[in-house]
N, C-alpha and C positions, 0 to 999 in steps of 0.2 A: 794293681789291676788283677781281678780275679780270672778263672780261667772263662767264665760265662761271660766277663766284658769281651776279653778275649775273640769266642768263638761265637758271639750269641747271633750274627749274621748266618751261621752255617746250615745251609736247609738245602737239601737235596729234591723237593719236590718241586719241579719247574712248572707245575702252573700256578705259583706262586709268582713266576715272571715273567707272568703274560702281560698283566695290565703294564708295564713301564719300561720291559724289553726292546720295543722293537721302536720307540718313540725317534722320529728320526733316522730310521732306517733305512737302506738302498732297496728296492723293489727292482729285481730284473729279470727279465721272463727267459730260460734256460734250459733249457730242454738236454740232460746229459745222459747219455749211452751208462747206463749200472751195468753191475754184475750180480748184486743182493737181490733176489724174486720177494716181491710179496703181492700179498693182495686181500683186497679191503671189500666186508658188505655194509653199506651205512644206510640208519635211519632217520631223517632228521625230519623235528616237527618245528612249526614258524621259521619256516626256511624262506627267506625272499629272493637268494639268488640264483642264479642258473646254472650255476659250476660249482665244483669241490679244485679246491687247489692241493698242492702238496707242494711244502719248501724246504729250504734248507738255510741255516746263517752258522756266521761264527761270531756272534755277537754284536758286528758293528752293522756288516750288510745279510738281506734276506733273498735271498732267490728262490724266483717258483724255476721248480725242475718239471712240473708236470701240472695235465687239470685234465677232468672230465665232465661232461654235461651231467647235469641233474634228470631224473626223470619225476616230472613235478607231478602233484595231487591235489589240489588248491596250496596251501600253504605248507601240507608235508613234500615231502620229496624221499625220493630213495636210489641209490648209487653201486654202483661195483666199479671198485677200482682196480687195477692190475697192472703189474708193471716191474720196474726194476728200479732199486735205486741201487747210487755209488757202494754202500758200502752198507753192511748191520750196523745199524745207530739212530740218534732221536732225529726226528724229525718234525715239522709242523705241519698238520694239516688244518684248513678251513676253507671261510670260503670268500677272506677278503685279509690283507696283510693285517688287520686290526684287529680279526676275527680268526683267531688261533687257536689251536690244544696240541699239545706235546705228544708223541708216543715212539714207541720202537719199533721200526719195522728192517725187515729183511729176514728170510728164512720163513717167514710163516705167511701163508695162502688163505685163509681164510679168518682174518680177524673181523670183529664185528664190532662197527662203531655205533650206538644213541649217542643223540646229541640233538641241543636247541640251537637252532639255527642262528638264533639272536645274541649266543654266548658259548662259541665252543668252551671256552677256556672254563666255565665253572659248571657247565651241564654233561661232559662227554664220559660217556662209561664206556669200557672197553670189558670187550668179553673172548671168548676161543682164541684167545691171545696167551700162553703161560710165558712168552717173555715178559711182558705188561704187565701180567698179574703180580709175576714173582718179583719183578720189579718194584713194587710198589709193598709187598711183602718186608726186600731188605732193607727200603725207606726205615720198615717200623723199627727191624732188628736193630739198623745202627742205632736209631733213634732214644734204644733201651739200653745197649751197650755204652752210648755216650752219656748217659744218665749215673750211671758205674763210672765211668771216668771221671766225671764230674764231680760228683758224691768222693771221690778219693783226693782228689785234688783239692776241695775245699777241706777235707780234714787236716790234710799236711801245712795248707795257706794255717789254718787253724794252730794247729802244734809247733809249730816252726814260728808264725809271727806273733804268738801268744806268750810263746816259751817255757810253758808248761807240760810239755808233755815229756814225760819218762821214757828212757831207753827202752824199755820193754813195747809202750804205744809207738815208738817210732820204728820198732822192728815189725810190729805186727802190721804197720802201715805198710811197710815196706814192704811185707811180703804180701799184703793183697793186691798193693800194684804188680807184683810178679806174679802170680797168681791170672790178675787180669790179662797182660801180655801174654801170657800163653794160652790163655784162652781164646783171644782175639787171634794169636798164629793160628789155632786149632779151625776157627773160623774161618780164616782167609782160606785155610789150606784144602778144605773141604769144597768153596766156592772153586779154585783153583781146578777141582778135579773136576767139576760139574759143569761150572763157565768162568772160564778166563774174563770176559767181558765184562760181569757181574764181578768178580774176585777185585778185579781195577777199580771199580764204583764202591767196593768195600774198601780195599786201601784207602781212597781219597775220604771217605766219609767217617772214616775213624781216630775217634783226638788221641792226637799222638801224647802218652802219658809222661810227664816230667817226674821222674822222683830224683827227690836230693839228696839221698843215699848214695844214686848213679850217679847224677851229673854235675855236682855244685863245682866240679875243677874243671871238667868239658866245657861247661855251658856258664858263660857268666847268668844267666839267668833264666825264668820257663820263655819269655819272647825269643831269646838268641836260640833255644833247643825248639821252638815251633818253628822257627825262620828256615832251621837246618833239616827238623824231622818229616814236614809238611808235604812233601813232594818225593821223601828219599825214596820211597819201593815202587813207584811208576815207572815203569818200563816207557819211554814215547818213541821207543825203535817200533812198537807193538801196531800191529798194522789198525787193527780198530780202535786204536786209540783218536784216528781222524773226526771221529762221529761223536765221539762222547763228550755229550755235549755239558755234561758234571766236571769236567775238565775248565769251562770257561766260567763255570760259576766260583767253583773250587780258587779260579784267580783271581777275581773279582774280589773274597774273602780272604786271601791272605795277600794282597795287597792293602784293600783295608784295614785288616789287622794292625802291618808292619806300621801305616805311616799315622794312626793314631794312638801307637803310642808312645809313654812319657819320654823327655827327651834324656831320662835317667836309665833307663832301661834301652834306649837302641837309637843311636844321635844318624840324623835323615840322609847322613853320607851313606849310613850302612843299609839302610831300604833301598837307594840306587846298587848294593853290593848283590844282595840276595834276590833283589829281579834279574837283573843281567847274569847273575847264575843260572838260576833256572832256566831263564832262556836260550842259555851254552849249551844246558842238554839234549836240545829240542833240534834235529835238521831241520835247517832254514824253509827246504822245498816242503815238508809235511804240514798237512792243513792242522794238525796240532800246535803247530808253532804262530799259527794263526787264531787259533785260539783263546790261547795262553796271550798273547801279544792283548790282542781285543781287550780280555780282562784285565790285566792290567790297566791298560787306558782307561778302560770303566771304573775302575775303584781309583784309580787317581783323578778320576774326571770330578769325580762326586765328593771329593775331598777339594775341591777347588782348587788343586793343587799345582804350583809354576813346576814339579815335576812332572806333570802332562807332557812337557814340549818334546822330554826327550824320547819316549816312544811315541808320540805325534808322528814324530820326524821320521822315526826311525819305521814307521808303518808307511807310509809315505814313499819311503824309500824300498822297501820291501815289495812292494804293491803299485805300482805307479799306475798301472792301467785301471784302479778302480779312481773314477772320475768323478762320481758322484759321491760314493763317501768320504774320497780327499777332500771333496768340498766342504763338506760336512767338519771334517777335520780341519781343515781352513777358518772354518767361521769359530769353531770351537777353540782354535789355537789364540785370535783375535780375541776370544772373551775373557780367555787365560789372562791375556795380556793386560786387559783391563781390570781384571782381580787383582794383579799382580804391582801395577801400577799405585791404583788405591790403597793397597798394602801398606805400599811404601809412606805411605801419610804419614805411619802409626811406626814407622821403625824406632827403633832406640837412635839417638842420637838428632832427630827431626826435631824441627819443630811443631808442634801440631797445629791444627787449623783455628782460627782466630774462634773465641767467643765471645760477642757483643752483645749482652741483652740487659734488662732492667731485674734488678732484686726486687727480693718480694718487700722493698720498700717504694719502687720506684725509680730506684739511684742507679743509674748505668752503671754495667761492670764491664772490664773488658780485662781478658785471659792477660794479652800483651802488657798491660797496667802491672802486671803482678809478676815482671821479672823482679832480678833482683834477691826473689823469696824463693825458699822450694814450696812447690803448689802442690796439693794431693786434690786433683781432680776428679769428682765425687760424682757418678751418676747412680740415682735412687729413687723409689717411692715411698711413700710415707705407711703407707698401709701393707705395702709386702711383708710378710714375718722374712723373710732373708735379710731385708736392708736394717730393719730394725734389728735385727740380731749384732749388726756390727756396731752401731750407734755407741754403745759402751767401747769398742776400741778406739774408734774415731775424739771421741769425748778426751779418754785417759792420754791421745797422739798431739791433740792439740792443746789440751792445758800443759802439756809440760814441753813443750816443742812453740807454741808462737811465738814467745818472745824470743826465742832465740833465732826465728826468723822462716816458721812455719805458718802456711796461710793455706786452708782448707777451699775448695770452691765447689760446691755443694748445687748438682745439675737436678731436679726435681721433676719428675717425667709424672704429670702431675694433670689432673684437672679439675680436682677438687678443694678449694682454695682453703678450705674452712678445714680438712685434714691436715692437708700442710702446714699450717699456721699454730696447728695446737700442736702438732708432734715437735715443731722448732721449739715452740713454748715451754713444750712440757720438760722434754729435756736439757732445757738451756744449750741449746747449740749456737753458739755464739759466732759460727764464719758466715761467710758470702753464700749468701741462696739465690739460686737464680730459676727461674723458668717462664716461660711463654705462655704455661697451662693450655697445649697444645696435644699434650698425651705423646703416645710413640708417632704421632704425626711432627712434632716437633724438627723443625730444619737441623737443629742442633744435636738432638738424638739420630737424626737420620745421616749429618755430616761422619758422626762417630762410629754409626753404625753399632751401635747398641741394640745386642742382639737379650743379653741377659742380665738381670741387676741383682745385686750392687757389681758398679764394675770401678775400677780403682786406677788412673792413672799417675805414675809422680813425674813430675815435672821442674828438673834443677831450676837453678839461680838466673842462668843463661835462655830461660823459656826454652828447652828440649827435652824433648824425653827420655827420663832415665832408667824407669823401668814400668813394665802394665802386667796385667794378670797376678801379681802379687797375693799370696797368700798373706792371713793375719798375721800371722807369727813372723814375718818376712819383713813387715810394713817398719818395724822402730829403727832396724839394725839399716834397713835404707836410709830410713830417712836421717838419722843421729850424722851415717854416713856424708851427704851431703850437705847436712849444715855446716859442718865443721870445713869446708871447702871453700876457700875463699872465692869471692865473688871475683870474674876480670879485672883486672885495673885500666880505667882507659891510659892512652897514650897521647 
């Protein structure tokens, strides 16, 4: 896994998460006493509503803190807003919970917002704002820095897993990863003197560089040194850390990181290790640690993941008085439960769900028919270039494996009858073909949950599953493995 599979979710610019942020979110009207002044002049054109709102979330709930009347013009409108919010940080303004744009405010008095009333999130320009501007400034800077990161780490992937490169190329590598790190200190350090605020939005946004010069005996590997690196220079004692709202995105991203990936590189006991870290560092009572919490849940949520339940709960528990998002988290905990269930169909050691249909002769087949044998349960199309790509291993698995007690069954996700029939033809594929010619509408593609083909389950003697997701190279040393197994003996 390169470092772009990696990080390629990493974007700092939040109106990228307008449109699917707030789907499901607590709306509740909030009016709180700040201490941060700001104050806002807007222009908005095809404005239809009557107020401007201003809110606040930490990912899972949104509250309006504040709103003011429009003063209308037919369909332009135009606004001053003024006021205080809790703390310097992002905030949403619009002028309906669906109808958002992201900015920073506190400290500055006269910002000026354009905007289409029908879309803050892709129309809104900010201007006599230099938190906003510069803001959006050090989007680009990391954005070029991590490009450099990048570019270094795909040469080392390179020299290292290629094993061509000479002492000389790995010291020079070496040293423009050092080179780079003090460059990137030199940056922070500078941000540091000028804004603290910004300096934190740089740490978090800058890929922590693996070289394996440094780490090959620290760090079994670049996941276990992102797990550790990701979060190490965030101060969350730091008061405006409350606001920063690159904080819940930043968790979002390195929970997804951790839990997709290989189970060779970091096994899923240690993803529950280095969340429950992170969130040791965090005071329980700081709205950071509500944050961070949030994303999490978010990147576990979207992973389908039965590790949801345990910050579910543990939000739940933290939070009792929000009613309405526990609900939410309620309903959400219940869908877990049903992913999770379903799962189970497909575990190792199950049996899988029955398949009864007619071959592409007519002749009823049924999965249960075929204990006894080991079964390599085959879903595929005829005209994918993927499925046919394996056809040659399948071919080489069953001529030398059915007589000894190998039996292929061969699922055709298929609606064109006259391809099917010449691709069996052509290549002499001599097992059980079955299909409905249904397409991905198929009961039986949908029981599976066939999401990608070719998908390959093997199936012992005892009708269970003994292994899925199999790689080619994986597939003889199974299979050779359970033939040689003697079948139960009844009693």
């Amino acid at each position: 896994m390169n470092r772009i599979q990696l990080l390629n979710s990493r974007c700092f610019h939040l109106l990228l998460l307008i449109p699917f942020l707030f789907v499901g979110c607590n709306e509740v009207s909030v009016i709180e006493e700040g201490k941060s002044s700001f104050g806002i002049q807007g222009d908005l054109v095809q404005c239809l509503s009557d107020t401007v709102k201003l809110y606040q979330t930490d990912g899972l709930s949104i509250r309006q803190i504040s709103a003011i009347a429009l003063i209308k013009s037919g369909n332009n409108a135009t606004f001053k807003f003024k006021g205080k919010v809790p703390q310097r940080g992002f905030y949403l303004i619009g002028t309906s919970i669906n109808n958002l744009a992201p900015l920073i405010l506190g400290g500055e008095e006269e910002i000026k917002v354009d905007a289409d009333g029908t879309n803050w999130a892709k129309s809104i320009r900010l201007s006599n704002s230099p938190q906003n501007e510069n803001y959006q400034d050090l989007l680009i800077h990391i954005a070029e820095k991590n490009k450099i990161a990048d570019s270094l780490q795909k040469r080392q992937a390179y020299f290292y897993g290629a094993g061509k490169a000479t002492k000389r190329q790995k010291e020079e590598l070496h040293l423009g990863m050092l080179e780079y790190r003090k460059k990137e200190i030199r940056f922070i350090d500078s941000l540091q003197k000028s804004d603290t605020y910004f300096a934190t939005i740089a740490r978090m946004g800058l890929y922590p560089v693996f070289d394996l010069m440094d780490n090959p005996k620290k760090y079994p590997n670049m996941l276990h040194f992102f797990a550790n690196k990701y979060f190490d220079d965030i101060d969350f004692e730091e008061e405006n850390i409350d606001y920063l709202f690159p904080l819940w995105e930043n968790s979002v991203t390195y929970t997804r990181t951790l839990l997709r990936a290989p189970e060779k590189m970091m096994q899923k006991d240690s993803v529950f290790l280095f969340l429950d870290k992170l969130l040791t560092r965090i005071p329980h009572k700081k709205r950071a640690y509500r944050l961070v919490l949030s994303g999490i849940m978010k990147g576990l949520e979207e992973e389908e993941s039965g590790m949801y339940n345990k910050y579910a709960l543990l939000y739940q528990k933290q939070y009792p008085d929000e009613k309405e998002v526990l609900a939410q988290i309620d309903d959400r905990l219940q869908a877990v439960a049903a992913i999770e269930k379903k799962k189970k169909r497909f575990e190792i050691g199950v049996e899988p769900p029955e398949i009864a249909i007619t071959d592409i002769n007519g002749k009823p087949q049924s999965l249960r028919n075929l204990k006894g044998k080991v079964v390599l349960l085959h879903f595929w199309k005829s005209t994918s270039p993927a499925s046919r790509g394996q056809l040659k291993t399948l071919l080489t698995l069953y001529r030398k494996y059915h007589y000894a007690g190998l039996e292929i069954m061969s699922v055709a996700i298929e609606n064109n009858e006259e391809a099917l029939l010449n691709t069996i033809k052509t290549n002499k594929m001599d097992w059980i073909h079955v299909t409905d010619y249904l397409y991905w509408q198929s009961p039986v593609v949908q029981t599976y949950e066939i999401k990608e083909i070719p998908y390959l389950l093997l199936i012992d003697k005892e009708g269970k599953i003994a292994s899925k997701k199999l790689l080619e190279s994986e597939l003889e040393p199974k299979i050779k493995e359970l033939i040689s197994v003697a079948p139960p003996q009844n009693k």
